[in-house]
N, C-alpha and C positions, 0 to 999 in steps of 0.2 A: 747452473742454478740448481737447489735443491728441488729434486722429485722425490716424494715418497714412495712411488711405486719402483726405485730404481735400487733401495734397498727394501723391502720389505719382503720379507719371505714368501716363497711362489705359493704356499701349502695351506699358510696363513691366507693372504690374498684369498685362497678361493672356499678356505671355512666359513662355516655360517657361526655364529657363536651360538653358545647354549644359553634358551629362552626358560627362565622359572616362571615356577606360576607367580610371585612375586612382582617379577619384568610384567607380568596382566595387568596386576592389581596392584595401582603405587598406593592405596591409600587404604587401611583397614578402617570400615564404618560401620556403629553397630546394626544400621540395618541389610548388611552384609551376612551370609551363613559360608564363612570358608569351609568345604571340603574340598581342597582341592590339592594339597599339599603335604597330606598324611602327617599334619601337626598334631601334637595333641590336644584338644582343643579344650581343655580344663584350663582357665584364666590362669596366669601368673605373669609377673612384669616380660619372661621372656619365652613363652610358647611358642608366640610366631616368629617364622623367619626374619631375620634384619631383613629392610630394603638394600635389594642390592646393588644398587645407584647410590643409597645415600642423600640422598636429595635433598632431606632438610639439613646434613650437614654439609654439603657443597654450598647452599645457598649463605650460610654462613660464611664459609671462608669465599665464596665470590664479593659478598660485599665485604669484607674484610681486607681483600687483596685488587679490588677492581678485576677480576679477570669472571668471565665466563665459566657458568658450568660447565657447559661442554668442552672448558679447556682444563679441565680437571679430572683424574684418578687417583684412587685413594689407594692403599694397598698395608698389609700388615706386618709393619712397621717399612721402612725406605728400601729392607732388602729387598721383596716380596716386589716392588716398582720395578726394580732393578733388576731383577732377574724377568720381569717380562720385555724388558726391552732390546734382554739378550735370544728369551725365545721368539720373540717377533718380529726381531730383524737380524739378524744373522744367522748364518746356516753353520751346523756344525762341522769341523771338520774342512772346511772351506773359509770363510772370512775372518777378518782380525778387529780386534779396539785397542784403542791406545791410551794408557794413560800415566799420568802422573808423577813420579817417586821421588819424596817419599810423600805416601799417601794413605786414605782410606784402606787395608787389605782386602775388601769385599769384592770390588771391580773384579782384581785377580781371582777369587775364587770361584766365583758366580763363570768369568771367565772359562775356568778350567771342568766348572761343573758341565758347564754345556759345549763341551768340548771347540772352545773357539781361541784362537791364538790371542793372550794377551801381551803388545807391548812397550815397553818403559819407557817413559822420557825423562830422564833427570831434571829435577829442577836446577836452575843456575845456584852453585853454592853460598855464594855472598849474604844475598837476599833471599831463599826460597823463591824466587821467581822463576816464571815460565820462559822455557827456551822454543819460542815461537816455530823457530827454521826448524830445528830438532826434530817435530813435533811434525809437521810437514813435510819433512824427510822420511819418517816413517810411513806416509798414508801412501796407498796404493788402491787397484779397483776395488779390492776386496775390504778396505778398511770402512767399516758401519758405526762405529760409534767413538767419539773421543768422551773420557772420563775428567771432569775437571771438577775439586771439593774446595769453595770458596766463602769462607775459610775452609783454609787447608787444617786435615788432619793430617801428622801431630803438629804441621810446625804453628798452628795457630796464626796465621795471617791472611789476608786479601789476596786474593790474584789478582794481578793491572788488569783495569776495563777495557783498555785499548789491546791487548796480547788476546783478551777476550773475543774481542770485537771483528779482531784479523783474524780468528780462525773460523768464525760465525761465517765471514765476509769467504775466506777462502777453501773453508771444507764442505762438499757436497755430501753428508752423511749428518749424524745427530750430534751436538754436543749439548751434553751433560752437565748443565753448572749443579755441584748437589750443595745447598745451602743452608745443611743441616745447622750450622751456628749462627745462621744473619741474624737472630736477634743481638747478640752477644756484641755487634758493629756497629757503627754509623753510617753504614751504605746500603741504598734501596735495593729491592730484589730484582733481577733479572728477570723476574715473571713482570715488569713493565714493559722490557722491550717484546713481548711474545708475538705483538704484530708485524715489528720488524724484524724478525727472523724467524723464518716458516722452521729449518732445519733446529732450532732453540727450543731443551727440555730444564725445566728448573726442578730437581727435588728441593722438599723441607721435609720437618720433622715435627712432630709433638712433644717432642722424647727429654728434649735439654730444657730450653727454656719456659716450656708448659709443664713440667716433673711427669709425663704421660710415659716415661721409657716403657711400663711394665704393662701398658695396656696397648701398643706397637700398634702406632697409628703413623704411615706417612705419607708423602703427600708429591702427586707428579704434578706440574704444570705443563702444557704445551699446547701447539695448534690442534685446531679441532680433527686434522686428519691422522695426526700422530694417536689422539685420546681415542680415536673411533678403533683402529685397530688393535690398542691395548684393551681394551674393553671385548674385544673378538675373543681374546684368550685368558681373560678374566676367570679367578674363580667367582660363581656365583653370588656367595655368600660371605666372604673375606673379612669383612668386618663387623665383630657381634656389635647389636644392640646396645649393650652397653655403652661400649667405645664409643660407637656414636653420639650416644645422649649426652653423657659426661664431658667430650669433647667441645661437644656444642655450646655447654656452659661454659667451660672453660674460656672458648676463644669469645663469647659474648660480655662475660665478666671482665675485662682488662683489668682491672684494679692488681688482682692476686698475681697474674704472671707479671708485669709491668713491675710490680714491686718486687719481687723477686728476679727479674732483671738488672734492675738497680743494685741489689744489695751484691748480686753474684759480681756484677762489674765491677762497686765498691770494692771488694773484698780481690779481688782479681789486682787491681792497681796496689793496694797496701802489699798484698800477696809478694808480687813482684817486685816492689820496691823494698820489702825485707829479704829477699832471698837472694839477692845481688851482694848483700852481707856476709854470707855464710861463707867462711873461708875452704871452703874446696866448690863452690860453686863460679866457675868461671865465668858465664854466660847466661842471662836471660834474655830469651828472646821476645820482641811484643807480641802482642796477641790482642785478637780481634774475637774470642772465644770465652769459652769457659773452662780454660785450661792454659796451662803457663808449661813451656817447651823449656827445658834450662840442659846448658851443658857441665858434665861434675867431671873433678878429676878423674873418676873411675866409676862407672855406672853403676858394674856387675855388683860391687863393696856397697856401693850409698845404699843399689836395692835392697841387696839382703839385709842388710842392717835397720834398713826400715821395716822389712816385714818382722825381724826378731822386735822391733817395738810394736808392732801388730798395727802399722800405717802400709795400703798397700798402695802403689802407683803404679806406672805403667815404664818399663824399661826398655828405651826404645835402642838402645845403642847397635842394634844387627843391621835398623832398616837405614837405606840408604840415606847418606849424606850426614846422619843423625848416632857417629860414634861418642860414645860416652854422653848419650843423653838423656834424658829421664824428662816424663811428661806427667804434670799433676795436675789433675780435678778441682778447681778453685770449690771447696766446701763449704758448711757454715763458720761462722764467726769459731765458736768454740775448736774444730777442728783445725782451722788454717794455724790458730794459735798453737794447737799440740806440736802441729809438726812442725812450726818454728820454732820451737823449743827442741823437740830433737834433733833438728835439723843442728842446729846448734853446739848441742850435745855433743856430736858425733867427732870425733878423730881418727 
């Protein structure tokens, strides 16, 4: 069964985290006189330190998502999550993660940043789906984290609940579902089961479906002994004031992203259903995203020829599984329309 003290770093383990004056005082009141902080204490919306708990914006996304604050960490943007849970549980040099391909590239990097072996598991080619035994093949004592982005990045799709469910059930270390596009689906988030599975980490995001990319807000769930120890090595401060305030409106207001859910979906289905037209486009594949995976007769060609129209996409034809493919951005209305017209265009 999973223990957390069985992966969790010895070094980690026996740190104290760093207390700001901030962690003192959760609440600024004006009959308060902070000098405590070497603020400057001349009024403007952002003199003082953010809270750096956050706490009225967890309280938000706890009643938003049913989960517990203390099942919560915030970090700037989903890297910033991600790479603590490569310094907080795994030893450099020593332990391995496993993930994915093709997938997210950050895993890999974040990986090689903190010098920890990352390795591959192919998805089955048919369907992008997961190759369970594969995947279980790879783990050994030293394996701490499996990486799984549901929807998958690029190929836009679900991973099976039940492929999920047997690795939850059979790996003693963390997995990682990152759910950077569940709004863009029909299926709830895995931060429901967080009770039944102590070794169960969900990331999300602000970034897609709230238009927040530029203010890098994102979002860990997990049990409360998993959040206690990323919180050990927490920067203090990580997310400004702003982010926070703005955030919180955001996710109270449903109306604005809700609607812009819809249309991006909208526009995603037409998307798809005209690009299936384009006579060098072989292949679309579905998506559960905000982005449409197609296979063209020749990548390297469509790309460049799109960027000489000054449309840019993402050319994925190197990464695994994914020759001669190209990955596009479902846009606005006016946009989807240019580039089916060049798409069109093109010979």
């Amino acid at each position: 069964m999973f223990n957390i003290n069985n992966i969790i770093r010895p070094n980690v383990k026996a740190m104290k985290a760093y207390s700001s004056a901030r962690d003192e005082f959760q609440e600024i009141n004006d009959d308060y006189i902070f000098l405590d902080a070497n603020e400057n204490p001349f009024p403007s919306p952002y003199n003082r330190y953010p809270d750096p708990q956050q706490r009225a914006l967890k309280q938000v996304l706890s009643d938003k998502h049913g989960v517990g604050k203390k099942q919560i960490i915030l970090g700037n943007g989903s890297d910033e999550v991600l790479d603590l849970l490569f310094r907080a549980f795994c030893n450099p040099e020593i332990d391995n993660v496993i993930g994915i391909s093709p997938s997210y590239g950050m895993y890999q990097v974040l990986a090689n940043l903190n010098a920890i072996e990352y390795r591959k598991s192919l998805l089955q080619p048919e369907e992008f789906s997961l190759n369970v035994n594969d995947i279980l093949s790879k783990v050994d004592e030293q394996t701490k984290l499996i990486f799984l982005c549901s929807p998958n990045n690029p190929t836009g799709q679900y991973l099976d609940d039940n492929d999920i469910e047997k690795l939850l059930n059979l790996f003693h270390g963390l997995v990682v579902v990152d759910e950077a596009y569940i709004d863009f689906g029909n299926k709830p988030s895995w931060n429901k089961k967080l009770s039944s599975y102590p070794n169960l980490v969900v990331l999300q995001t602000l970034s897609k479906a709230y238009g927040m990319a530029g203010l890098r807000l994102g979002i860990l769930f997990g049990n409360e002994e998993v959040i206690s120890v990323l919180n050990k090595i927490k920067p203090p401060y990580n997310i400004n004031q702003y982010t926070q305030d703005f955030a919180q409106k955001c996710l109270i207001d449903k109306t604005y992203s809700e609607s812009l859910i819809n249309l991006l979906s909208k526009e995603r289905e037409l998307l798809s259903k005209s690009l299936i037209h384009v006579n060098f486009v072989e292949k679309v594949f579905p998506s559960d995203s905000n982005f449409i995976l197609i296979k063209v007769d020749n990548a390297n060609k469509r790309y460049q020829q799109l960027v000489e129209k000054g449309i840019i996409i993402r050319n994925r034809t190197n990464d695994d599984l994914c020759e001669d493919c190209l990955r596009i951005t479902v846009g606005t209305e006016e946009e989807n329309r240019k580039l089916l017209k060049v798409f069109k265009g093109l010979s």
